[in-house]
C-alpha positions as CSV (number, residue, x, y, z in Angstrom):
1,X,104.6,98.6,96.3
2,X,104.1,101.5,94.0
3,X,101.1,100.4,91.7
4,X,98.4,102.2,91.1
5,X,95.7,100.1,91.3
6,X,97.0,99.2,94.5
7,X,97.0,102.3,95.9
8,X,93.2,103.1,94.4
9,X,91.7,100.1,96.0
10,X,93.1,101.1,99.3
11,X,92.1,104.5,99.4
12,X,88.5,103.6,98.4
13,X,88.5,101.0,101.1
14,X,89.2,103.7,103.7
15,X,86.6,105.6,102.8
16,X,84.3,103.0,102.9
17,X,85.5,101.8,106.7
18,X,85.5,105.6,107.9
19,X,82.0,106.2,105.9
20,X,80.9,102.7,108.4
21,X,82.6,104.0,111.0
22,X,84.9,101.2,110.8
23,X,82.2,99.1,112.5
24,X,82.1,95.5,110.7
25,X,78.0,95.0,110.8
26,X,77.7,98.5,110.1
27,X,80.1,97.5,107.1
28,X,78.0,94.2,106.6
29,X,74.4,96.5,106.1
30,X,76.3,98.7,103.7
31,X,77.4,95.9,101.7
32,X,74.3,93.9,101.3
33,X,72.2,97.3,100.7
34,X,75.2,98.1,97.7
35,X,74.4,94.3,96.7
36,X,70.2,95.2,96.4
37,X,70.6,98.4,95.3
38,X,72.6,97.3,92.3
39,X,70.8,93.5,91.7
40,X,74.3,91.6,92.5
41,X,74.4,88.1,93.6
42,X,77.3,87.3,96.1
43,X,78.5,83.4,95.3
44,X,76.2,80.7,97.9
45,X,77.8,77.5,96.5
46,X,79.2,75.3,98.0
47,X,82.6,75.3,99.0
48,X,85.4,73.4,97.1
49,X,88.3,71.4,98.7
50,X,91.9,72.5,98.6
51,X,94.3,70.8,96.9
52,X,97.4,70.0,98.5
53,X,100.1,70.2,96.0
54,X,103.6,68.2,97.0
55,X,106.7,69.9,97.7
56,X,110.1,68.4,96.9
C-alpha cells in the first residue's frame, strides 16, 4: 500500500512504541497521561452487539 496517510500513522506509531520502549503498560501510562494532559475522554459506554448479517 502506497498512501500516505498510511505510511504517517505508522511511522508515528513507531516512535511512540520505541519512545515506551515497546512495553504495553509503559504504553498504557503514556496514553492516559496524553489523555489528562490534553482533557480527552476515552469512550466508557457500554458495548453494543454485533449484527450478524446473512450471507447467500
Amino acid at each position: 500500500m502506497n498512501d500516505p496517510i498510511i505510511k504517517e500513522i505508522r511511522e508515528n506509531r513507531k516512535k511512540i512504541e520505541k519512545k515506551c520502549d515497546n512495553n504495553w503498560e509503559s504504553l498504557g501510562k503514556y496514553l492516559c497521561d496524553l489523555q489528562s494532559k490534553h482533557n480527552v475522554k476515552t469512550y466508557s459506554g457500554k458495548p453494543r452487539k454485533l449484527f450478524k448479517y446473512k450471507t447467500a
